[in-house]
Structure formats: C-alpha cells, structure tokens
C-alpha positions as CSV (number, residue, x, y, z in Angstrom):
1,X,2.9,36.8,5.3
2,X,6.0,35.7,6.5
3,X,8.3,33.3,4.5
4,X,8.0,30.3,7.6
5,X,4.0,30.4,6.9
6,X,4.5,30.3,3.7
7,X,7.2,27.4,3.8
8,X,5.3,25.2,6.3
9,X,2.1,25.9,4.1
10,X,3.9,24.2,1.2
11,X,5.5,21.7,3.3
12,X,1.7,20.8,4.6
13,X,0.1,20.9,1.3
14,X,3.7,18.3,-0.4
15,X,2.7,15.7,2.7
16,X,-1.5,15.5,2.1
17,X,-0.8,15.4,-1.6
18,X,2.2,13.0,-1.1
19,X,-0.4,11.1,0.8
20,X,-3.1,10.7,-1.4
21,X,-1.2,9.5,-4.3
22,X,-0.1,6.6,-2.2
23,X,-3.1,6.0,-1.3
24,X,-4.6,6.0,-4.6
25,X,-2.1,4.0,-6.0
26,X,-1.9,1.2,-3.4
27,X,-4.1,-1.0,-4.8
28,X,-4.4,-3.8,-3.6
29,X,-3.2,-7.3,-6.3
30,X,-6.8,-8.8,-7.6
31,X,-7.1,-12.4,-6.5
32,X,-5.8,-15.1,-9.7
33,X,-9.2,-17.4,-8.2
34,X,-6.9,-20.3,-7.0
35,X,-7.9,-19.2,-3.1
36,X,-10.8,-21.5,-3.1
37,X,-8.3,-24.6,-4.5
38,X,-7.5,-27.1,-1.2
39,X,-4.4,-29.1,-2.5
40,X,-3.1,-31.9,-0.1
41,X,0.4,-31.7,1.2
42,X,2.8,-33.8,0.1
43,X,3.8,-36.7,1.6
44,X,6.8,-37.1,4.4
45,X,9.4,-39.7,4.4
46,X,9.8,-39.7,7.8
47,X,7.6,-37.5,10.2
C-alpha cells in the first residue's frame, strides 16, 4: 500500500476515535433540583 493510504487511514481512524471520546465524555452537569424553586425578584427603587 502506498504510504498516503496508509497516512490518511491513520489520520481517519485519530478523528472517529478523537470523536468519540468527546462524545463520551461530554456529559452533560446533573441538575442540583433547585429548577423547580420560583423566587421573586427583588424589589426596584425606582423602575
């Protein structure tokens, strides 16, 4: 085989794995269960 096949073989095979370890370790941040709190805003001086 020549040595470009074999180059952009690697090349290919360092993106997809590249890839998938982002994507396995982009996981999303689990919610701390204050989403369903309502809290009034503070009150203006002067609106």
């Amino acid at each position: 085989m020549p040595k470009s096949t074999i180059l952009k073989a690697i090349v290919a095979i360092a993106i997809i794995v590249g890839a998938v370890i982002v994507i396995i370790r982009d996981e999303p941040a689990t919610p701390t269960g204050d989403i369903n709190s309502i809290q009034p805003l503070p009150e203006q001086d002067n609106p």
